[in-house]
N, C-alpha and C positions, 0 to 999 in steps of 0.2 A: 703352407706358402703357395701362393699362388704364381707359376712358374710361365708365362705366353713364349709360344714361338710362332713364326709363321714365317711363309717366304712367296714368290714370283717367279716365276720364269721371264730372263729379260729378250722374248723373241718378239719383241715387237712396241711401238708406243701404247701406253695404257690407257685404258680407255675405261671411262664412265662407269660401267660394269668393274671392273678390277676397284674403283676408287669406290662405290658404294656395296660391293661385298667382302671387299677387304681392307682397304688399306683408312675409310673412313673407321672402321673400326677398331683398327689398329691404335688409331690416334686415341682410341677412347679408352682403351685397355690400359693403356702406358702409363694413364693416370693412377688404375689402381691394383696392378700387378704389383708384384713384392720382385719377380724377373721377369724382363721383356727384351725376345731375343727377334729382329728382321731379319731375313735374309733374301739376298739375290741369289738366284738358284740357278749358276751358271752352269755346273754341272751335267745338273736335268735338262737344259736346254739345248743342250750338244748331242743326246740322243734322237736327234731330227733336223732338217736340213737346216743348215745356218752359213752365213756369209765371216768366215774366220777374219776378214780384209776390216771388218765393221764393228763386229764383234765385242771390243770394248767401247766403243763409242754408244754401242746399245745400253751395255752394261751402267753408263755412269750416267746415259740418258734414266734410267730406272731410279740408280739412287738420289738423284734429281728430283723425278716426282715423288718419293718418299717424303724428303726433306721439305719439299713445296706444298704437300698436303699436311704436312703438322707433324710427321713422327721426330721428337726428340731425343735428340741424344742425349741429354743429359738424363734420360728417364729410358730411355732406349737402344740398346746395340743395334747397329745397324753396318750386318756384314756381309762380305763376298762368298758363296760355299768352298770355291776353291783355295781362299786365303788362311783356309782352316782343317788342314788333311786330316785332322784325328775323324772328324766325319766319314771320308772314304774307309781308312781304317775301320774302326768300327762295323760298316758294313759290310768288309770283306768278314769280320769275325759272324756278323747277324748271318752272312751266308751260309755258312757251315751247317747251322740247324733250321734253317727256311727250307721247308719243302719247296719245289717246283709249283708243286697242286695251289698254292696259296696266292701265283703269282699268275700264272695262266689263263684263269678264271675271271679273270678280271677286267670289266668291260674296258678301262683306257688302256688295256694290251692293244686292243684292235683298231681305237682311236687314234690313238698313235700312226699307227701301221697307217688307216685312210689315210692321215696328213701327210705322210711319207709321199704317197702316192699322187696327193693331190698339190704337191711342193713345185713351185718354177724353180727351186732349182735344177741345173743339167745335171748334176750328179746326185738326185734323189735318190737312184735304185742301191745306192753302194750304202745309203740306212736304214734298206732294207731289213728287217727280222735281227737289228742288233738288239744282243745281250742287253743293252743299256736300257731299252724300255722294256724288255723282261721284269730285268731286276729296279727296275725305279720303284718301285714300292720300301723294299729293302733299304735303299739309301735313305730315303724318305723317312722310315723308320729313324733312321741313324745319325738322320737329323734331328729330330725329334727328340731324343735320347740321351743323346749324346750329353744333352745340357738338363736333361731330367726333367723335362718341361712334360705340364700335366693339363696345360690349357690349349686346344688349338683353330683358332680362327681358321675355317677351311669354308667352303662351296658345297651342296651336297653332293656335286661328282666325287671329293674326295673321301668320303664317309668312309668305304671301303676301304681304301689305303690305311686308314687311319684304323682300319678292325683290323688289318695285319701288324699294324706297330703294336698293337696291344696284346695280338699272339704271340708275335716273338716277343714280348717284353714277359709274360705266362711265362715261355719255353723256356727264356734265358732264367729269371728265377727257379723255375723245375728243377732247370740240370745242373745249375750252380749255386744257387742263394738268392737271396732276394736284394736287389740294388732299383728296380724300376718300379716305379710307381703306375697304374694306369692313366691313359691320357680323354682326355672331354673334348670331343668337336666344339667350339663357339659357334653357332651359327647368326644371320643378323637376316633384317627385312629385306634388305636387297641384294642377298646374294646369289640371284638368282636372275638377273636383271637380261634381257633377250634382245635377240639382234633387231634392228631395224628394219629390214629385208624379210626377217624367215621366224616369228616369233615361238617354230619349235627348237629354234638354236639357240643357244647363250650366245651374250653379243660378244664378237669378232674384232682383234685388232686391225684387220684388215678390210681394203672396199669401203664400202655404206654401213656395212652393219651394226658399225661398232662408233662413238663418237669419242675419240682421243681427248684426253685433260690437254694437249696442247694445241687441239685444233683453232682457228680462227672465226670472229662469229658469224661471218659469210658463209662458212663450211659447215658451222652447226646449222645456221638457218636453211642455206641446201639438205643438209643432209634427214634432216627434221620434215621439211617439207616433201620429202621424195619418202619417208617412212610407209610404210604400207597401213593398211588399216582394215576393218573388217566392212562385212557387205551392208551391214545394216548402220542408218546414221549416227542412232544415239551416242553419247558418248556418259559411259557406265562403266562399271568394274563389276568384267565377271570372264574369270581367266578360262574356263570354261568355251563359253560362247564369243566370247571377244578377248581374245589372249594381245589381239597387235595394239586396240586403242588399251587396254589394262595394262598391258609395260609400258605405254606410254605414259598414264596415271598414275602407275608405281615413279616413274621418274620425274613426274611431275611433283609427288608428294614426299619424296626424300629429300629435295634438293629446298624447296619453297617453306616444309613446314605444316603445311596446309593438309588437312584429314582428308581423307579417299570421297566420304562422305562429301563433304565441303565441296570437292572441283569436281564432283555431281550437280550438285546444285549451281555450281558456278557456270555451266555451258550444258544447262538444260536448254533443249532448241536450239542450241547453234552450233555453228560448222563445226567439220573438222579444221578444215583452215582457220579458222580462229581460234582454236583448241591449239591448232599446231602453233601459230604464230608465238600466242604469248608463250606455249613453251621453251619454245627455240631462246624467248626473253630470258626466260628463267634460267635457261642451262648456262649463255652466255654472261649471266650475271654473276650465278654462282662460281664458275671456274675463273671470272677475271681477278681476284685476290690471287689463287693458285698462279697463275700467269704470271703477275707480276713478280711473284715469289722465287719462280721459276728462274724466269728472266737474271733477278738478282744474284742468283745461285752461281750460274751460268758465268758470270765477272769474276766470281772467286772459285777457282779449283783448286788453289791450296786449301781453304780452307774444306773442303770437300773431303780431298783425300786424307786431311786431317783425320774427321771424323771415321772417316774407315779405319785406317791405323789404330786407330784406338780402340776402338769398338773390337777390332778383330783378335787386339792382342789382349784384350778383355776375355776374348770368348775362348780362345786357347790356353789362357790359365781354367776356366770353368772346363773344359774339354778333356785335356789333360787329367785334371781329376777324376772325371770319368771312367776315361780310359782305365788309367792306374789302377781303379780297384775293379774294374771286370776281367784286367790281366789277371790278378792277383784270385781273384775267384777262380779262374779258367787253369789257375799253374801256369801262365805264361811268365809270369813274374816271380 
């Protein structure tokens, strides 16, 4: 059986990047998983500065865009981490036999830690060096797990995290039995998709760098024309030599359809402003169905919260089960 999970952190509006390394995908897996578990990852989010005053309004802003890029419920759970505590649980149990060593090493320890630092919030320093982005791998894990999910749609920052789910999944069968299966990264063609400003970053929900599913086509068009680009005019793919116009030509080719090859040929000799232009067309075209979806969404919040209640009290019967028989391996039960 093929088993998906995936999830977001909701610190921020999604943007371009989030919808074509993950959440287009998502929509396409739903189809032919046999389980397919979403999640909002508010949890994880709360290990680095956040606005608690806003906080659910982010959160429902998220399951918004999910719903408005295509993920089904009726083919897909789509839940909140915290409406579902056997996930914490479980990871206080994965802590017990996690070494330290497995968590420390790890380059988004210290990614973390930069955003801390580079956070307007006034009271950044007080998430400082918490436990919680230590241990984010672990719950991560336990998310994962929890639902015995073997397929996982992830970025390749998280590759790593995802070689600790499958250690401790090794350890916990070693020392108890065998309950976990291993898990498979899914990776997809743009999940890798870089900011507009600084193309050795991944693009940014924040600033220019990043173009949000619900920005305005005034905002894509500014923000598209202020993209940076490389020194030389051609406009070519080659991530190498031209990384800024080639994430442009990756987003040019996800969204349109049209082969890399093709919109070579297509603005041989000519600007980048007219490169940028009709992108800007294309971006704005493709997210105004999402928009409008949005928009609709937005009129009905019962029917919103519907969807989570269910989905959640879906996933705590599957959870549950879980639990129950790794108590029962461990003699807790």
């Amino acid at each position: 059986m093929i088993k998906v999970f995936s999830g977001i952190r909701p610190s921020g509006k999604l943007h371009l990047g989030n919808y074509l390394g993950a959440i287009k995908n998502w929509v396409e897996l739903q189809n032919e998983a046999d389980q397919v578990i979403f999640m909002i990852a508010d949890y994880h989010a709360i290990t680095t500065p956040y606005d608690p005053k806003t906080y659910q309004q982010q959160i429902m802003d998220v399951v918004l865009d999910y719903l408005a890029a295509g993920v089904n419920p009726d083919k897909a759970l789509l839940i909140r981490q915290s409406k579902v505590p056997q996930h914490t649980e479980l990871a206080w149990i994965f802590n017990t036999i996690s070494p330290i060593g497995w968590l420390d090493r790890l380059p988004t320890y210290k990614e973390k830690q930069d955003q801390i630092e580079e956070s307007a919030n006034p009271k950044a320093a007080s998430w400082k060096n918490n436990m919680g982005i230590l241990d984010y791998p672990v719950l991560m894990a336990a998310d994962i797990l929890i639902y015995k999910s073997n397929l996982i749609p992830v970025g390749n920052e998280q590759l790593k995290h995802l070689d600790v789910t499958n250690e401790i999944a090794k350890k916990f069968n070693y020392l108890f039995g065998e309950i976990f299966e291993s898990t498979k990264p899914h990776l997809t063609e743009g999940a890798h998709i870089l900011s507009l400003q600084d193309p050795k970053r991944k693009m940014s929900k924040t600033g220019d760098e990043g173009i949000a599913l619900s920005d305005s086509p005034d905002e894509i068009i500014k923000k598209i024309k202020k993209a940076v680009t490389d020194s030389s005019k051609e406009i070519i793919f080659n991530t190498d030599s031209k990384p800024a116009v080639s994430n442009l030509i990756t987003i040019y080719h996800l969204l349109s359809g049209q082969k890399i090859k093709k919109i070579e040929e297509m603005y041989e000799g000519k600007s980048y402003v007219e490169f940028k232009s009709d992108l800007a067309e294309v971006v704005v075209e493709f997210l105004k169905p999402f928009q409008e979806k949005y928009q609709e969404l937005q009129k009905t919040p019962d029917y919103t919260t519907s969807v989570l209640t269910k989905s959640e009290e879906k996933a705590k019967v599957l959870a549950n089960s879980t639990l129950k028989e790794v108590k029962e391996k461990m003699g807790l039960e």
